[in-house]
NUSENU-608711 format. One record per residue: y, x, z of N, C-alpha, C in turn. Coordinates in nm, 3 decimals. Example, Ala and Ser with C-alpha at 12.3 -4.5 7.8 and 13.67 -1.06 7.14 Angstrom:
<<-0.569, 1.319, 0.780>, <-0.450, 1.230, 0.780>, <-0.330, 1.320, 0.780>> <<-0.225, 1.285, 0.708>, <-0.106, 1.367, 0.714>, <0.003, 1.290, 0.787>> 
This chain:
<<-0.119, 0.086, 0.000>, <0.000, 0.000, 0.000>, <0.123, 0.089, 0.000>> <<0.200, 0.044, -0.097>, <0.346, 0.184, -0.095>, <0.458, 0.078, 0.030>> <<0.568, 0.162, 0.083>, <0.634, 0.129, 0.139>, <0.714, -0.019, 0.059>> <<0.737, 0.034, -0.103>, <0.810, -0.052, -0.132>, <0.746, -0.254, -0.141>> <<0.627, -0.244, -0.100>, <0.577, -0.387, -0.123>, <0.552, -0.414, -0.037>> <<0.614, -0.349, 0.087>, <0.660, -0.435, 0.249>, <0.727, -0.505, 0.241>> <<0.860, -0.474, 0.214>, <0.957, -0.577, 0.164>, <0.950, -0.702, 0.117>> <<0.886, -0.671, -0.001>, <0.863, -0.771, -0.097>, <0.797, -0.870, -0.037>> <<0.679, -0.860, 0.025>, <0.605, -0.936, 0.119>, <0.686, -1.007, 0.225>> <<0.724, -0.939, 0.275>, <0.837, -0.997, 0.425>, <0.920, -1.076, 0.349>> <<0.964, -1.045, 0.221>, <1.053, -1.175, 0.151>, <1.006, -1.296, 0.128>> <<0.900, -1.280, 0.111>, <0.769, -1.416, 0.031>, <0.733, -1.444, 0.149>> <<0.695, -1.385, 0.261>, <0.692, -1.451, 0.402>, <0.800, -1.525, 0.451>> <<0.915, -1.476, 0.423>, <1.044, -1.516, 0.526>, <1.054, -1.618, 0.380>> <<1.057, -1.639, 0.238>, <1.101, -1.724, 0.168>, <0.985, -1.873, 0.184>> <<0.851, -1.826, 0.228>, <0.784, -1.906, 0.265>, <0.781, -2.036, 0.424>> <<0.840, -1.941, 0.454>, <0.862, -2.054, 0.590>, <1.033, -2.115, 0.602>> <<1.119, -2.043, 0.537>, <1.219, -2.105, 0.495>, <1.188, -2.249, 0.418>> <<1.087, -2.296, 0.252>, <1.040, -2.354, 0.227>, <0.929, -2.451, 0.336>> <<0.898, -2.387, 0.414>, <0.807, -2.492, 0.490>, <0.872, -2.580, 0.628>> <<1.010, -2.480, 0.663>, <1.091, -2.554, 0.714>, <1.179, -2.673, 0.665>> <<1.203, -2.654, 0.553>, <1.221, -2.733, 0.455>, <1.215, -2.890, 0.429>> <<1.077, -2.807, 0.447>, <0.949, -2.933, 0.433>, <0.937, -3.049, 0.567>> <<0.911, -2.963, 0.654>, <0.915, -3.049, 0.759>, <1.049, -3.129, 0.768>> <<1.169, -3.009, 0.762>, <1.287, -3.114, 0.807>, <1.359, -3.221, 0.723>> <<1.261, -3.244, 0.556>, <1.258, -3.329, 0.494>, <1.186, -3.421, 0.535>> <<1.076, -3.427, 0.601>, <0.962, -3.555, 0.606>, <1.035, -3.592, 0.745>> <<1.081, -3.506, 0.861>, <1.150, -3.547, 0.979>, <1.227, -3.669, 0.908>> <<1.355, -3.605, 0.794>, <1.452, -3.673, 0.757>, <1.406, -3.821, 0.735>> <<1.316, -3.837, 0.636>, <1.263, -3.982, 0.566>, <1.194, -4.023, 0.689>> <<1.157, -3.981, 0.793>, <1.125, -4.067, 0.870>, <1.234, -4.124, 1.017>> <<1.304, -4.017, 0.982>, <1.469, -4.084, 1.067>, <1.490, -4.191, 0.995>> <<1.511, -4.184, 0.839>, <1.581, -4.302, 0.762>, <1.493, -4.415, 0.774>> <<1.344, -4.365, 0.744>, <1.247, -4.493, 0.762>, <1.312, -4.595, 0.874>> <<1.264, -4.504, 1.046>, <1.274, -4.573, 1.137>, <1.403, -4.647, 1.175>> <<1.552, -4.595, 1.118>, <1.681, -4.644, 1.084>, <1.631, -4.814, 1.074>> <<1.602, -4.763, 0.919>, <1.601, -4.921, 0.857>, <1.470, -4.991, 0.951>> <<1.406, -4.942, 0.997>, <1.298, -5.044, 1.061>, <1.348, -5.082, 1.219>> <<1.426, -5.023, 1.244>, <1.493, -5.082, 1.378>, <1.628, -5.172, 1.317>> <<1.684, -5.162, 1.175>, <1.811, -5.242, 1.187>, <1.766, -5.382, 1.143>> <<1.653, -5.373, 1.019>, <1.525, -5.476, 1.026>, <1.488, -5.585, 1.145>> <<1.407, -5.507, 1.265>, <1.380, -5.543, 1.414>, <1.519, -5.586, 1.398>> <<1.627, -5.534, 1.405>, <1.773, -5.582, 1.510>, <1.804, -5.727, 1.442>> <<1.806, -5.749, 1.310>, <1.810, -5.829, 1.224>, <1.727, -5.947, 1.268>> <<1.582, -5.918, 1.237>, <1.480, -6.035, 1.316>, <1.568, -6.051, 1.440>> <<1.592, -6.011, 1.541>, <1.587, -6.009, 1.658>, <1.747, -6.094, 1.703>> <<1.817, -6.069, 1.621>, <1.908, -6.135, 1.646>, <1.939, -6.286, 1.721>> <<2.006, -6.310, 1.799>, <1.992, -6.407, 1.867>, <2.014, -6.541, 1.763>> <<1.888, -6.596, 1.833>, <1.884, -6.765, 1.750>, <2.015, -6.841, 1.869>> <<2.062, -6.829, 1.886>, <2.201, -6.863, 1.976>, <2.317, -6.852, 1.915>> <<2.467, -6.959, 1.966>, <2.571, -6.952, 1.961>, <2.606, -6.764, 1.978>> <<2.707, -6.736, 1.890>, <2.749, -6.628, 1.950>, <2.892, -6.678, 2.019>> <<2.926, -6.780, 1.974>, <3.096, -6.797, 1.987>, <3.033, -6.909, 2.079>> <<3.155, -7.019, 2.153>, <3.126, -7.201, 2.174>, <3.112, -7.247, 2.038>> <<3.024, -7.331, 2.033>, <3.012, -7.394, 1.947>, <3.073, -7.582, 1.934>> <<3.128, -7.676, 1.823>, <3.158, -7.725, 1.844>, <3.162, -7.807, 1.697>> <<3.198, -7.954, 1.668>, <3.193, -8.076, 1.562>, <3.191, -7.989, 1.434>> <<3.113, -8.019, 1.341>, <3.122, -7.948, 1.227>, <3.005, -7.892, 1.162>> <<2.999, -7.820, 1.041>, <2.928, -7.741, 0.948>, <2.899, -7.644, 0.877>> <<2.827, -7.539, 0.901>, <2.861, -7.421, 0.785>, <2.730, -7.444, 0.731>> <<2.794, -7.373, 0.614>, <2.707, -7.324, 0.495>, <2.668, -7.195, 0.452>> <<2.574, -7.172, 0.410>, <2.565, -7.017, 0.340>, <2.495, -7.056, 0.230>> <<2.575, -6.991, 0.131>, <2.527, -7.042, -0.024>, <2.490, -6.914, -0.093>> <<2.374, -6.925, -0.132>, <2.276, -6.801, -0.151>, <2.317, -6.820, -0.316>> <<2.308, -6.713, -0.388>, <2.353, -6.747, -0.550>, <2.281, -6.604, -0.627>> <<2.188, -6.660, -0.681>, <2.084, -6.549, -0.764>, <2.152, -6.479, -0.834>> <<2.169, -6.347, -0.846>, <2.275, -6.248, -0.972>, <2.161, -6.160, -1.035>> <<2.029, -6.172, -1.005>, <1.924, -6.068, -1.074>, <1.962, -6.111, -1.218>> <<1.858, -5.999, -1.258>, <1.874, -5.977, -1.432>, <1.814, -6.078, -1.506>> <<1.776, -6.202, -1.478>, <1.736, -6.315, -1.552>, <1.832, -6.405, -1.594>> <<1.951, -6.384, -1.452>, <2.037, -6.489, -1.468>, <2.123, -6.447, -1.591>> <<2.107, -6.345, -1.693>, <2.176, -6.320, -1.814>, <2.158, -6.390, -1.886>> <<2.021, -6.429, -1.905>, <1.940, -6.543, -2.023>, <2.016, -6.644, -2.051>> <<2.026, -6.706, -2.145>, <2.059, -6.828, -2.210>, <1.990, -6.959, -2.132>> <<2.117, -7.036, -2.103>, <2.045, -7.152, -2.024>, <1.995, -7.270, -2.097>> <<1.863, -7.310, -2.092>, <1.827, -7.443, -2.160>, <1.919, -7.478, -2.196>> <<1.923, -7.561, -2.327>, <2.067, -7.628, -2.403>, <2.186, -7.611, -2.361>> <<2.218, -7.500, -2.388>, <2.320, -7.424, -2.366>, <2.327, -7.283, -2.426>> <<2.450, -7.276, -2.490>, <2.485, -7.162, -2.534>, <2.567, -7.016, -2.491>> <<2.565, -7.062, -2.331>, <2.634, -6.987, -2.252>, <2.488, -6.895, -2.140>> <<2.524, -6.804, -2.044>, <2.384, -6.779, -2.025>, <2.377, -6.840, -1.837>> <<2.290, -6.831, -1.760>, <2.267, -6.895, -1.669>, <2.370, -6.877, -1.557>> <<2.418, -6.772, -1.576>, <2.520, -6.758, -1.432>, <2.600, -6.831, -1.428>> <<2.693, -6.796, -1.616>, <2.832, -6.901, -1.539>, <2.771, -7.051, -1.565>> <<2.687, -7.089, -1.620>, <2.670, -7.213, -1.580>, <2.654, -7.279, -1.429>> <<2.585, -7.156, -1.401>, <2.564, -7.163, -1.241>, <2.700, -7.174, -1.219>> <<2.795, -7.066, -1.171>, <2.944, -7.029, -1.150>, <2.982, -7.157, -1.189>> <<2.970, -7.230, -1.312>, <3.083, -7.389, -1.298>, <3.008, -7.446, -1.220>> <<2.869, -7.535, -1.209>, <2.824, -7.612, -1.149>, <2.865, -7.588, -0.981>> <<2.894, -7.463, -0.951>, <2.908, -7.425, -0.825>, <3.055, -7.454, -0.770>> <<3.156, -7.424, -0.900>, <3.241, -7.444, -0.834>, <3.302, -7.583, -0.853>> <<3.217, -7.712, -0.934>, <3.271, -7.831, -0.930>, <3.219, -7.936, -0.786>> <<3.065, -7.822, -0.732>, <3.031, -7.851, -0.648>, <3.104, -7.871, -0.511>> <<3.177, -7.745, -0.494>, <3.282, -7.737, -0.394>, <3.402, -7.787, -0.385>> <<3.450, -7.823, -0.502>, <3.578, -7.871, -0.503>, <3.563, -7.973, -0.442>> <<3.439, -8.042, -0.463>, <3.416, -8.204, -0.379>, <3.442, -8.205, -0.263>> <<3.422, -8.062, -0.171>, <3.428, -8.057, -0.036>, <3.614, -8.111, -0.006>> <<3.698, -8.108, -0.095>, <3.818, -8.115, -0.084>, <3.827, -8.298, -0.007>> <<3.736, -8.329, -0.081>, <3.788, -8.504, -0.074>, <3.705, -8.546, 0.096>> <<3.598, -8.438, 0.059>, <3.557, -8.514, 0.222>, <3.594, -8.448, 0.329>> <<3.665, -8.322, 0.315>, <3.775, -8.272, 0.434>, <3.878, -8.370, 0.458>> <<3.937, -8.468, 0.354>, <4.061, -8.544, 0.347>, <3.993, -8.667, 0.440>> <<3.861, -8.690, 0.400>, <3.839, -8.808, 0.465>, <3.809, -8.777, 0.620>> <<3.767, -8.692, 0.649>, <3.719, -8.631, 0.748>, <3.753, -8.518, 0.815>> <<3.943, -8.470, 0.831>, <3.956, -8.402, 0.858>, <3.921, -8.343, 1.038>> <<3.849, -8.444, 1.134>, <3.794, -8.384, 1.245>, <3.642, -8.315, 1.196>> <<3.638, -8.327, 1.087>, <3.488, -8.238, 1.125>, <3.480, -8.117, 1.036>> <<3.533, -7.981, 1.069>, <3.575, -7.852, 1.020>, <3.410, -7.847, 0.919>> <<3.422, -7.823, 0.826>, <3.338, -7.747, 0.712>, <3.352, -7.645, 0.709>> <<3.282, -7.503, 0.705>, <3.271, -7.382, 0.724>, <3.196, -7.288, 0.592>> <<3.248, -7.221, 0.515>, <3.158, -7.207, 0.369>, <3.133, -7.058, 0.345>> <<3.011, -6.988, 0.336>, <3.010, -6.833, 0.326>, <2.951, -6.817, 0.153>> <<2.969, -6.748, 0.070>, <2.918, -6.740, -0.034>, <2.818, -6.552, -0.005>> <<2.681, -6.591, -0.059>, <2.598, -6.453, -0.016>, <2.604, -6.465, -0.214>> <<2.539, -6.314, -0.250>, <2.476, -6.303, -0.357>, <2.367, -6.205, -0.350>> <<2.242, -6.202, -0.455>, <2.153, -6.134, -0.411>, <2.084, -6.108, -0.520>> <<2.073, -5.969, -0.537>, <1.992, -5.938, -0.690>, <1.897, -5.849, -0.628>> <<1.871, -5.688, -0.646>, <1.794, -5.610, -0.562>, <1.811, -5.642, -0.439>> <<1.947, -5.608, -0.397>, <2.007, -5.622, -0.288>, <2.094, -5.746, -0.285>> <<2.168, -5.770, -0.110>, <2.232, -5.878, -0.068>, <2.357, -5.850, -0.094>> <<2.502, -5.929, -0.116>, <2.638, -5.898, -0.112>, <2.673, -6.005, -0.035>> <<2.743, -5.976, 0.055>, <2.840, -6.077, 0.092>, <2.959, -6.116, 0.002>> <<2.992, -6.203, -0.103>, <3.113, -6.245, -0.131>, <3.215, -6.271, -0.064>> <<3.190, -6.387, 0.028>, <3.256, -6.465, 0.125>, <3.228, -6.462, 0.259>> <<3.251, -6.452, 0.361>, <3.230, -6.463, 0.458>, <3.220, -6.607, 0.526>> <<3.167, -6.676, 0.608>, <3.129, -6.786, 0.661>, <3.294, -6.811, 0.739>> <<3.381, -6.914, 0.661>, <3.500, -6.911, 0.692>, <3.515, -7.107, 0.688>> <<3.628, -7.120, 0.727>, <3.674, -7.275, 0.724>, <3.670, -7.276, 0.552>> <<3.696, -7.383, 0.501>, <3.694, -7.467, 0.350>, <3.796, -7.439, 0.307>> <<3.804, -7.333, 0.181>, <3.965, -7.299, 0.120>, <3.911, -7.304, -0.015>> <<3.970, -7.381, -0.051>, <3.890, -7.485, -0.264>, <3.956, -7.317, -0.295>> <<4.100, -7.263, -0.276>, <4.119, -7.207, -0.387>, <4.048, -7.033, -0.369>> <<4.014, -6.982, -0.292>, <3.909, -6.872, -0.210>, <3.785, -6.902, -0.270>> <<3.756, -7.018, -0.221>, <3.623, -7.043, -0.282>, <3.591, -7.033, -0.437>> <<3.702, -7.073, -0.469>, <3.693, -7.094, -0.646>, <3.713, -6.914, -0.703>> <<3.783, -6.867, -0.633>, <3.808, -6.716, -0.651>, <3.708, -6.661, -0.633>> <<3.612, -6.673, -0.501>, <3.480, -6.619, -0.476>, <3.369, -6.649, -0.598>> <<3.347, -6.711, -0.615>, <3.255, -6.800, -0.704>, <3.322, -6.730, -0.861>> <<3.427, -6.726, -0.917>, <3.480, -6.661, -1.018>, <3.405, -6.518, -1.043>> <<3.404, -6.419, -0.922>, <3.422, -6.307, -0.882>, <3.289, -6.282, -0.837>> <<3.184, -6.329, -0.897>, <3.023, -6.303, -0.884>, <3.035, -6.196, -0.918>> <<2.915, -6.088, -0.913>, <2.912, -5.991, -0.973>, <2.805, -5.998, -1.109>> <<2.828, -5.906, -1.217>, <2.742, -5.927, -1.320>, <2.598, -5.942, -1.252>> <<2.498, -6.045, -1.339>, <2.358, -6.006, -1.316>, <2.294, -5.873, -1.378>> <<2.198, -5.867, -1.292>, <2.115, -5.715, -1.308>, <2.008, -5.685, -1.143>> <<1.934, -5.617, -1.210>, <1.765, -5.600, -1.113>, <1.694, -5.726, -1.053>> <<1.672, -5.709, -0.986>, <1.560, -5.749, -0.879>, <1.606, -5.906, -0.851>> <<1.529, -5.948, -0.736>, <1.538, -6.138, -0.672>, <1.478, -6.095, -0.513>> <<1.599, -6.048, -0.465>, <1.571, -6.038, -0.286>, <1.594, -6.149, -0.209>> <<1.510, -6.271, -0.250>, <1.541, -6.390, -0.208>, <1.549, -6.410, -0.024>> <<1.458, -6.363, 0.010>, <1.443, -6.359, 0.135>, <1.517, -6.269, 0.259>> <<1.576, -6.143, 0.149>, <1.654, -6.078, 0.229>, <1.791, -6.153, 0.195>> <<1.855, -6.187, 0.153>, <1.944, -6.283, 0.155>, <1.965, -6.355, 0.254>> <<1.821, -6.436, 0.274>, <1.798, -6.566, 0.385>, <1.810, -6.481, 0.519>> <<1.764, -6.351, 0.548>, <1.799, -6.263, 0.633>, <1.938, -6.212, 0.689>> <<2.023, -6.211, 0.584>, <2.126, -6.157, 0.607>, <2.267, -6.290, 0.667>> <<2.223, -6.377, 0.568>, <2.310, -6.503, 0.581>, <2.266, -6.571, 0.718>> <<2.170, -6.547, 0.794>, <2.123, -6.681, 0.899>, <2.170, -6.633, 1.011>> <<2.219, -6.530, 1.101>, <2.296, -6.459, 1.183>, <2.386, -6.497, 1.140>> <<2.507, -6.479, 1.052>, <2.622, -6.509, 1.030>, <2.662, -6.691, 1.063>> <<2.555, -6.750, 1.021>, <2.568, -6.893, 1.067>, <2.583, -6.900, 1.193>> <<2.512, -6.812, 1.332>, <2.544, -6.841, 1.456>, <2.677, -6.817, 1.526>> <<2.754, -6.737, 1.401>, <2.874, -6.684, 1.491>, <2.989, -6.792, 1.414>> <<2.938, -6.872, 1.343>, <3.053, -6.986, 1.307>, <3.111, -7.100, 1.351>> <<3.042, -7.089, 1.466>, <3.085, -7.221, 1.588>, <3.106, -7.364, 1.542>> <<2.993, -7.391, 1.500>, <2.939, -7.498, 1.485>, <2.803, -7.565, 1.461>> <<2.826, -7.628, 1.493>, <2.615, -7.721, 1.553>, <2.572, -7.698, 1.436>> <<2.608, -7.774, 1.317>, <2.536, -7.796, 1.197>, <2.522, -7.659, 1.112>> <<2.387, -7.614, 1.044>, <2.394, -7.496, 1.002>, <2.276, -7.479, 0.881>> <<2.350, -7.479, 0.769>, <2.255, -7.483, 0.611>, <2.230, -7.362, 0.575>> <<2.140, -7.341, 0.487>, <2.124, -7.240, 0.349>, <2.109, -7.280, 0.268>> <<2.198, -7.282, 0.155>, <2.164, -7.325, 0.063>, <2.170, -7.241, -0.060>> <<2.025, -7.224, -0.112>, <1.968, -7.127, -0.237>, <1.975, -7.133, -0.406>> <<2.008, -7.115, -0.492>, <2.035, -7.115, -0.612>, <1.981, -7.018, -0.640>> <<1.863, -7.039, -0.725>, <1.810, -6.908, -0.770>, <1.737, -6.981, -0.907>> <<1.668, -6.863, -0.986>, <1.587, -6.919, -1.171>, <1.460, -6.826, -1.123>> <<1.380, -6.768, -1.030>, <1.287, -6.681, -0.999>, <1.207, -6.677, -0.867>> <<1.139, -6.608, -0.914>, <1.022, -6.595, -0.818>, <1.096, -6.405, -0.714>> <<1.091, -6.389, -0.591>, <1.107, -6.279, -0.468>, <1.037, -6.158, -0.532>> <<1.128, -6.092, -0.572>, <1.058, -5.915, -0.625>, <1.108, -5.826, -0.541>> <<1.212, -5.852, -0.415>, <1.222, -5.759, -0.380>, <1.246, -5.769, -0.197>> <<1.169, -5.692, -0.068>, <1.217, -5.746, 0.047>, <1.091, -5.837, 0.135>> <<1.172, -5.882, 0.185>, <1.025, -5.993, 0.238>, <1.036, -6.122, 0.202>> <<0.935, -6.195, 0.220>, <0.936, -6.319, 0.108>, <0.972, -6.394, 0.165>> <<1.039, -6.499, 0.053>, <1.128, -6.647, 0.145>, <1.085, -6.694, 0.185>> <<0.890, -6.765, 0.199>, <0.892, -6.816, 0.252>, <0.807, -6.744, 0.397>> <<0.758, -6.643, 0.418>, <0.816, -6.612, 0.550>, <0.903, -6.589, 0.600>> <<1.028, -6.580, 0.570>, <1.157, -6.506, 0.646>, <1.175, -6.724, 0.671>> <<1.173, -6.827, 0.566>, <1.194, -6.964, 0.621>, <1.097, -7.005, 0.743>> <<0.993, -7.006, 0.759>, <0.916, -7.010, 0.817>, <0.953, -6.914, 1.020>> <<0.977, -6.843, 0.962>, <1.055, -6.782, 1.083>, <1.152, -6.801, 1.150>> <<1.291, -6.850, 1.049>, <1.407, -6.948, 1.106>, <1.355, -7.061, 1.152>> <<1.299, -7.160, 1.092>, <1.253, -7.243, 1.132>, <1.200, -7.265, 1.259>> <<1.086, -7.165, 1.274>, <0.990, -7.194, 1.411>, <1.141, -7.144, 1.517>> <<1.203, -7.015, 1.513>, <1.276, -6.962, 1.612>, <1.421, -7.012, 1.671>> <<1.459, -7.093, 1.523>, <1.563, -7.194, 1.559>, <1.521, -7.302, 1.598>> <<1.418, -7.339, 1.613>, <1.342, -7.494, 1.634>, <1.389, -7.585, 1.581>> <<1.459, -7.505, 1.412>, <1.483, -7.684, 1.299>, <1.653, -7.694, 1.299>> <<1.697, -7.592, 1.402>, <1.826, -7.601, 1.383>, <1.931, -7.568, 1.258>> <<1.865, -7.454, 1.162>, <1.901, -7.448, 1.053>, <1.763, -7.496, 0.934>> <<1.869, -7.544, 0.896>, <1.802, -7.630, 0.735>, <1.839, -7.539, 0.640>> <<1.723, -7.535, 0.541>, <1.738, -7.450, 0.454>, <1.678, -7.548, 0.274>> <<1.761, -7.505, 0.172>, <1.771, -7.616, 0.053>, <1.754, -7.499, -0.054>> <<1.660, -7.513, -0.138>, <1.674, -7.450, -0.246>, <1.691, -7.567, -0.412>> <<1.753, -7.519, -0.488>, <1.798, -7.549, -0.642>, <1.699, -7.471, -0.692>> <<1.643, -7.494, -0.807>, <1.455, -7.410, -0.876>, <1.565, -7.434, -1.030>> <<1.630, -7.322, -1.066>, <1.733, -7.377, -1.199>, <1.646, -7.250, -1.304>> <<1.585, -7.369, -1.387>, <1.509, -7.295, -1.478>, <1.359, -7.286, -1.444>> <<1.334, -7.290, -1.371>, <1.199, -7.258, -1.322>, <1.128, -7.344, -1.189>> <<1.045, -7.324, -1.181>, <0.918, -7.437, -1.131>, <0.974, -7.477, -0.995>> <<1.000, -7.600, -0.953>, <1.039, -7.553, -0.786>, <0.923, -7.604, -0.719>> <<0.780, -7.570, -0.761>, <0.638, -7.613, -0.681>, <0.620, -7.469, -0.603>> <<0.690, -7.337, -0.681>, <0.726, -7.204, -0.652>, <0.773, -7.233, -0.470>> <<0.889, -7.326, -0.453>, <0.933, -7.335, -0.347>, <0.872, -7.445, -0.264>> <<0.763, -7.450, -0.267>, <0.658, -7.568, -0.238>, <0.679, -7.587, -0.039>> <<0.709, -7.472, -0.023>, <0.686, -7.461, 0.149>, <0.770, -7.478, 0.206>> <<0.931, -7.512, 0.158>, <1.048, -7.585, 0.240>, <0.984, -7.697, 0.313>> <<0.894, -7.796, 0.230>, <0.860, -7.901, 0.261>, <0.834, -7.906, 0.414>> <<0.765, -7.763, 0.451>, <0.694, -7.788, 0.572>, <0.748, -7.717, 0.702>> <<0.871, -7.629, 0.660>, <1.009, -7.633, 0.749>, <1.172, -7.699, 0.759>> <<1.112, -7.855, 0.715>, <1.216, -7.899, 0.765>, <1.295, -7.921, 0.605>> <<1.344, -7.850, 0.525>, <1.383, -7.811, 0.383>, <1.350, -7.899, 0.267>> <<1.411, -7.884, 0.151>, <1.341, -7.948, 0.026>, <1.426, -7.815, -0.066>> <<1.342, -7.846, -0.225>, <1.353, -7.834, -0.312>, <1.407, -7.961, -0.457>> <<1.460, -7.886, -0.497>, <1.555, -7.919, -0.633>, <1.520, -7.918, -0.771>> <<1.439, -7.916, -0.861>, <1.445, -7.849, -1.033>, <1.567, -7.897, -1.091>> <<1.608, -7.803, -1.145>, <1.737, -7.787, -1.243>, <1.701, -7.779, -1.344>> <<1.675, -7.815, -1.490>, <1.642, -7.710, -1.580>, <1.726, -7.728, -1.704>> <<1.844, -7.791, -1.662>, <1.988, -7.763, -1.738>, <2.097, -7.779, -1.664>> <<2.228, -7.708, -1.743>, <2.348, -7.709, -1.662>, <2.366, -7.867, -1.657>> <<2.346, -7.980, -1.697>, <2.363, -8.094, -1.607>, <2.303, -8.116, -1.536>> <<2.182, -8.077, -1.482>, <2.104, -8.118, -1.412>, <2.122, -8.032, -1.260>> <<2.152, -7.878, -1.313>, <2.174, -7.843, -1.222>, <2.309, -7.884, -1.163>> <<2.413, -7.943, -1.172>, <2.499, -7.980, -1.149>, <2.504, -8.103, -1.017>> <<2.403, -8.225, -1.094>, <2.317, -8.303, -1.052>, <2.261, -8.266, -0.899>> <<2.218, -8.185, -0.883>, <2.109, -8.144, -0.789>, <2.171, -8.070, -0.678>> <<2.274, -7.975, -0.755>, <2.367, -7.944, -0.622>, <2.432, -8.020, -0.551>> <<2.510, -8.114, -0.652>, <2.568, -8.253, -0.533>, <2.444, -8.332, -0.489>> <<2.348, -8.319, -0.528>, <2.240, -8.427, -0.434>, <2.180, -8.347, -0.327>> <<2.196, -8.237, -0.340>, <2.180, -8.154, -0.201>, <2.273, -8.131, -0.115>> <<2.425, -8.106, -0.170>, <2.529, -8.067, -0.075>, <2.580, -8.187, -0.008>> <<2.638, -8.311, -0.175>, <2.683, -8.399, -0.058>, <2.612, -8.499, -0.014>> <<2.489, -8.536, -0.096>, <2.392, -8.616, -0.064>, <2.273, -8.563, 0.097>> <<2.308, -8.450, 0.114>, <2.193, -8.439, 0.218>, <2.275, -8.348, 0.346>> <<2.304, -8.218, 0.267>, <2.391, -8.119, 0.402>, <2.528, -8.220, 0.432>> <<2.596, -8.318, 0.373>, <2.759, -8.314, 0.417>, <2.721, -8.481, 0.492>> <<2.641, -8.567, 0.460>, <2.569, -8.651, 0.485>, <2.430, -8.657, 0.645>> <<2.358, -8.524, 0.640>, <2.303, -8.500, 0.698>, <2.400, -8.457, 0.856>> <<2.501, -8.374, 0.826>, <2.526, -8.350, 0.958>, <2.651, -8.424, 0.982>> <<2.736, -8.523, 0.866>, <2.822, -8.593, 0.960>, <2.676, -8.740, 1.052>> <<2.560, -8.765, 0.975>, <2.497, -8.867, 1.027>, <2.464, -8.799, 1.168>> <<2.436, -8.644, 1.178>, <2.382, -8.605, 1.313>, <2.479, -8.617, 1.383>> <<2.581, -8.552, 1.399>, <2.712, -8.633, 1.491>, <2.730, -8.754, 1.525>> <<2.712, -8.861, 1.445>, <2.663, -8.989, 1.485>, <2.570, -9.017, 1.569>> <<2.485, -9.003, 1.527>, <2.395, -9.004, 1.633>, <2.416, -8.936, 1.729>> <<2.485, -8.846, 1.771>, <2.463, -8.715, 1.858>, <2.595, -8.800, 1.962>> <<2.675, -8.868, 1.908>, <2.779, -8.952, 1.991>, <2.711, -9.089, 2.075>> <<2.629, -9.151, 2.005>, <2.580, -9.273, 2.034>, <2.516, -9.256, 2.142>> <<2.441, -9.121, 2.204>, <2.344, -9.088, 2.300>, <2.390, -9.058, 2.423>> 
């Protein structure tokens, strides 16, 4: 062995455990990030099925609105493609809320707009009823593209309902697909359900596609919608919003007075 391929060696040694330190403090890393997201996950589940604020007369909403890469497609008889059809039906939907705030200005309406393609966005935040915000929100979708995180959506939006201080508390879903990404809607429904004990209702719209897909609202409390044109879907949102959520919880106040 000559002196000079000591060196060399001690380099490939010392460059070798440099690399294997490396190594480890890469797999350390991904499993910091793993356990990150699996405790903010847990924190998420875990979140209190409780008031965060007093709660008091009234309603919120969280309106879930599909932006994956399907919603580009061309909508049944129609020459426009599924979003903004969605986007009008949505926002002629809300404007209605105008007339029954007028009729009903003691009972505060509360409206969050979510969107959800791979991932969740908050548009809106779970706020009192402002037609012209709302109409801005709803304008201001983001393009469609990837994935259908249906369920992480339903995740993200159902906490935000507790801190809106008020009894009555919806989801309501707009989507053309089947959950590719996250955990699936209908366990993450199934879970509100049992842990709220029915306190939030949850509504899906099936626009374009099968709503036998969403077969299991049935059995927390929920229903399903088929859309499978922009009139229909139009149709279906007011027979869910004002026919059942704006209907449903001024009738529970009624009742909830009579007792």
């Amino acid at each position: 062995m000559t002196s000079g391929s000591r060196p060399l060696r001690a380099s490939r040694r010392a460059l070798a455990g440099v690399l294997a330190a490396a190594l480890v403090a890469g797999c350390g890393g991904n499993s910091r990030r793993d356990g990150a997201r699996a405790a903010q996950e847990s924190a998420e589940d875990a979140a209190p099925y409780q008031a965060e604020v007093d709660e008091g007369l009234g309603a919120a909403v969280a309106i879930l609105v599909d932006t994956s890469g399907s919603m580009k497609e061309r909508a049944p008889g129609d020459s426009r493609p599924k979003y903004v059809v969605a986007q009008e039906a949505l926002a002629a939907m809300l404007d209605a809320t105008g007339a029954f705030v007028a009729r009903r200005p003691d009972f505060p309406i509360k409206i969050g707009i979510y969107t959800f393609s791979s991932s969740v966005r908050v548009q809106r935040p779970i706020q009192p009823y402002d037609q012209a915000a709302l109409r801005a929100a709803i304008e201001s979708l983001p393009q469609p593209g990837g994935g259908t995180a249906i369920g992480e959506a339903m995740r993200t939006a159902r906490p935000d309902l507790y801190r809106a201080g008020v009894f009555r508390k919806y989801l309501l879903v707009v989507t053309d697909g089947e959950n590719t990404h996250g955990r699936a809607p209908d366990e993450v429904a199934r879970e509100i359900f049992r842990k709220s004990e029915g306190a939030v209702q949850t509504y899906f719209v099936a626009f374009d596609t099968a709503p036998e897909k969403f077969a299991f609202l049935r059995e927390v409390g929920g229903d399903v919608i088929g859309a499978s044109s922009g009139p229909e879907l139009r149709t279906a949102l007011d027979g869910i919003y004002q026919g059942k959520i704006l209907a449903e919880a001024t009738g529970g106040e009624r009742e909830a007075g009579r007792k």
